[in-house]
Every structure is written in C-alpha cells, then in structure tokens.
C-alpha positions in Angstrom: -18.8 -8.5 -9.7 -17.7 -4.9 -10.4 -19.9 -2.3 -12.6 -18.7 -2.6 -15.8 -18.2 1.2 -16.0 -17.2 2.9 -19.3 -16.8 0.9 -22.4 -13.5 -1.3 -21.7 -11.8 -1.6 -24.7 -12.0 1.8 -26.8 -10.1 4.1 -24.3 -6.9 1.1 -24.4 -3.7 2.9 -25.6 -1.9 0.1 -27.2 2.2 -0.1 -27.8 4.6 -3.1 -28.8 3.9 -5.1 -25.5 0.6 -5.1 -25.9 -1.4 -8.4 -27.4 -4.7 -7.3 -29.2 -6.5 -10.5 -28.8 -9.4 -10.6 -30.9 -11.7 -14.0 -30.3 -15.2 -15.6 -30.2 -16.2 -18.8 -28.3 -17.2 -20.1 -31.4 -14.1 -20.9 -32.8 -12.1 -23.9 -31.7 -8.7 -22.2 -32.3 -9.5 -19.4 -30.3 -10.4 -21.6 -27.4 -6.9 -23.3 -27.4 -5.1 -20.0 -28.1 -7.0 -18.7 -24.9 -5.7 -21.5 -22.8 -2.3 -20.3 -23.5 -2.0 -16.6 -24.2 -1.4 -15.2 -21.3 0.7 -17.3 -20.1 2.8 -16.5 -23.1 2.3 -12.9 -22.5 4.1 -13.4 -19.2 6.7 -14.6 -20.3 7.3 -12.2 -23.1 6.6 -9.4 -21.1 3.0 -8.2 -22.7 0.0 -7.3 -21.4 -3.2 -9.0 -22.9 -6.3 -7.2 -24.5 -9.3 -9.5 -25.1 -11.2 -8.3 -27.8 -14.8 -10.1 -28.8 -15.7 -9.7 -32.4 -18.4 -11.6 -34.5 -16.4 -14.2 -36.5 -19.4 -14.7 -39.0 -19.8 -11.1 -39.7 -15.6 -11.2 -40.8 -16.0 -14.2 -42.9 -18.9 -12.0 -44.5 -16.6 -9.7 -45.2 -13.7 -11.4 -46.3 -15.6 -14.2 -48.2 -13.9 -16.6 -46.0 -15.5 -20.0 -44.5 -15.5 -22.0 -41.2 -13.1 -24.7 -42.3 -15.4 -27.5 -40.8 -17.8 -26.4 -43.6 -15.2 -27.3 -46.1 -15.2 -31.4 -46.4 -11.8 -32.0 -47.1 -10.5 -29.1 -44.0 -13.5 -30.6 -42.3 -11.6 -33.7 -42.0 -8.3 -32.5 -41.3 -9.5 -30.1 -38.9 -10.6 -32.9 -36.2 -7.6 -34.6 -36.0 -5.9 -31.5 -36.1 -7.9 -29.9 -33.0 -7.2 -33.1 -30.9 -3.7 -33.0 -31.2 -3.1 -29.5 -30.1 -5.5 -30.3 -27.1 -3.0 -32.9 -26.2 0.0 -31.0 -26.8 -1.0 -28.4 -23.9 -3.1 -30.5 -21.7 -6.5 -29.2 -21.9 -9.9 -30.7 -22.3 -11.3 -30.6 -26.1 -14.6 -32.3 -27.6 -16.4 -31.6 -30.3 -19.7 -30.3 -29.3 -23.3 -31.7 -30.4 -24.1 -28.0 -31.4 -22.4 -26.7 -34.1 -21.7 -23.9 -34.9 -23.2 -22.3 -31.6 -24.7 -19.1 -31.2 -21.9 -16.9 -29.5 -23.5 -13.8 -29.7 -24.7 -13.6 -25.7 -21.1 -15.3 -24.6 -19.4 -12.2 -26.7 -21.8 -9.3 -25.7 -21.7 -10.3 -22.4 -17.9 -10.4 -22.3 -18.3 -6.4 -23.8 -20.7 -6.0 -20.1 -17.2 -6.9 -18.0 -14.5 -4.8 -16.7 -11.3 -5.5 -18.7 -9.8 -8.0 -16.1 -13.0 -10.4 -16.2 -12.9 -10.5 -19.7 -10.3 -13.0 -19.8 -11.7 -15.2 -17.1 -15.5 -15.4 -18.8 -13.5 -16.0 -22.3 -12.0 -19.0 -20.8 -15.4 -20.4 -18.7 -17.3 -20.0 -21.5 -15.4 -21.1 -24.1 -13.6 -24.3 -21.3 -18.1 -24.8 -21.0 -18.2 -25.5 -24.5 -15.6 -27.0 -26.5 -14.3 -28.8 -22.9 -17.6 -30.0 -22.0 -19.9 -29.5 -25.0 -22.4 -27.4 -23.4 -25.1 -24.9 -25.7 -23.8 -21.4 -24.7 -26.2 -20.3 -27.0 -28.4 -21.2 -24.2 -29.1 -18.1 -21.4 -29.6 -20.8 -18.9 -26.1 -22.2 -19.7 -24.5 -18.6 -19.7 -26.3 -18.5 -16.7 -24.3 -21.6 -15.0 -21.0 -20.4 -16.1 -21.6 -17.2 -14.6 -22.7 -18.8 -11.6 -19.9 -20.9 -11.3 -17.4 -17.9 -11.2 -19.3 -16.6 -8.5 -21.3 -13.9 -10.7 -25.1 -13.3 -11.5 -26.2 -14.7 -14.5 -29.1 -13.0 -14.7 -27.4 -9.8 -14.0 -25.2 -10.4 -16.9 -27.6 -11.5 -19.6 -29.9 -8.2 -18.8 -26.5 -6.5 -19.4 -25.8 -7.9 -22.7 -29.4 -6.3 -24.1 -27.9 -2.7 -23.5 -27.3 -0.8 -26.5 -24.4 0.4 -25.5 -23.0 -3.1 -25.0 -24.4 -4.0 -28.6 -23.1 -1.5 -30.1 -19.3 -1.9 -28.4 -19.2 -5.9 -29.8 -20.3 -4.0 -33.0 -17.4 -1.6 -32.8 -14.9 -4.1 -32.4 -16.2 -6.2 -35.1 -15.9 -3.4 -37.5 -12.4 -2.5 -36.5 -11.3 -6.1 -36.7 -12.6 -6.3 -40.7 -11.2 -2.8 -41.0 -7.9 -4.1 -39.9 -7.7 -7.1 -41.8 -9.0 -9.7 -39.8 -10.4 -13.1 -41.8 -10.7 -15.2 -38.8 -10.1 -16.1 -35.6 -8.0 -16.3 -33.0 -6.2 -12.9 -34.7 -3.8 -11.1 -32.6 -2.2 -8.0 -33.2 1.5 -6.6 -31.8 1.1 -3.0 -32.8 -0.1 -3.4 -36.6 1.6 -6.5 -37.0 -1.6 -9.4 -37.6 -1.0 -12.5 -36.6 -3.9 -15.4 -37.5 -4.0 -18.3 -36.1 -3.2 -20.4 -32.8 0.2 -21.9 -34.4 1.7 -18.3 -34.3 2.9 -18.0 -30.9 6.9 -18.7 -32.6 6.1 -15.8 -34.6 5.1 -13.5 -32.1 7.9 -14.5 -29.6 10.4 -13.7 -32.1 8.3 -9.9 -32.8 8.7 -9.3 -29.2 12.2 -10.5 -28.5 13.5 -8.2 -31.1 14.1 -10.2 -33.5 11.9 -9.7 -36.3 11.1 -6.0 -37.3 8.3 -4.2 -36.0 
C-alpha cells in the first residue's frame, strides 16, 4: 500500500467530466451506486472522484431522515433495495446491525491515495450490505483490509490522525454547503444529482443533451 501523501481530494481540479461522488458505507444506495459508477463513467467518458462524507451530520443539517426510520419508506425501502440488487447482479442483505458505525470505514478511506479509495469503498461497503458484517468493528475493518492485500492495523492507526479527521470533516462541510441531503449525491460540475436512480440523468448531462 502506498503513503497516502497529501490530502487526496482538496487539490482535485474538477470540470464537466468529472463525477464528484460523495458516499458513506452506511447507506444502502450508495453501496449499489458504487457497484456501478464507474463503469458508467467509462462509458461516458468521466473520471470518478470518491468523496466520504458523514451522512448523519447532512441529515443534521438538512433535517432530513434515514428512510428505514420512516415506517411507511421503511417498508417500501426493502423491497425496493432487493430489486435493484437483482437488476445489476450484486449481493444485497440487510445487515443485523443497523445503522452501523461508518465513521472508521470513511476516515480510513480519507488515509488512501485517490486510486484506493474506490477499491476500499467497494470492500467495505460489498463486507457489509453483501455479507452483513459490523464494519463498525476495527477487527472487521481489519479483514477487509487484509483481504485487499493491505495492513489493517496500519490503516486504523491512520484514521486517528488529525489531519485525516479533519479531511472527512472538510468534505462533510462542503457536501452540506453544496446542498447535499443524502446519499449517494453526485455532482457534474454544480449540477447535484441524489440518488442511485439518476444515472439516465447524468448520461443525458454528459452526452450534451441537457444543459450544463
């Protein structure tokens, strides 16, 4: 594993090929959406930026709730989740442990060089809503790292720095400051887009034709 170097994501120039991806492993959406961006962004011709932000402290902000916590979304949600899981072929349970402490999974992701990021958003998040493992727990942080061929412990020390705090800070106070409610958002330029049902929308942003 490389040194993670300078922060990752603050010295990013970002244009209108560019996918600001802003996620945490605690949301279910945002693991589906992360099993197809890229892929997405291939095709389209856009380059990826994997953001970790604190969902909790956005619906703070924002006055917005989980929708499991909502009995009528609550219900809706499951079958809902399920369906798209199907639909693109990837593993999807609902964990014994909700909601999960994602605060580790996210600061650690703020340790990585830019091009890891992606590949410990997807472990972590495949650990959890694929397999329904606690990655609130180090010692199941620790396994995922392990299994990418990384040091867990390594990692976890990481994700005390304060400079590693305060960048998952940072990027949760520019995702409220730009308008973020929830998660997965992803931004084309300033354009927002919530949700993992938006890929039609964004396609059509960066095929030219829906104004920038």
């Amino acid at each position: 594993m490389q040194d993670s170097g300078a922060l990752p994501f603050r010295t990013l120039r970002m244009s209108n090929r560019t996918i600001e991806f802003f996620w945490d492993s605690a949301s279910p959406y945002t693991y589906l959406a992360a099993t197809q961006i890229e892929d997405f962004a291939r095709k389209h011709d856009a380059t990826v930026v994997w953001k970790p932000f604190l969902l909790g402290k956005a619906f703070e902000a924002t006055g917005n709730k989980p929708p499991a916590q909502i009995p009528a979304k609550g219900k809706y949600l499951f079958q809902d989740l399920r369906m798209w899981a199907r639909l693109y072929g990837v593993p999807f349970r609902w964990p014994k442990v909700f909601p999960v402490a994602s605060l580790t999974s996210l600061r650690i992701a703020c340790a990585l060089p830019p091009a890891q990021v992606p590949v410990w958003a997807k472990a972590v998040m495949g650990a959890y809503w694929g397999q329904e493992q606690d990655i609130g727990q180090p010692e199941v942080l620790k396994a995922v790292a392990a299994n990418l061929g990384w040091n867990g412990d390594e990692l976890l020390a990481k994700a005390q720095d304060p400079a590693i705090k305060d960048l998952l800070k940072a990027n949760t106070d520019e995702a409220i400051r730009r308008g973020v409610f929830g998660a997965p958002t992803f931004f084309i330029g300033e354009k927002m887009f919530w949700g993992n049902d938006r890929f039609e929308l964004m396609a059509a942003l960066l095929d030219g034709k829906l104004a920038a």
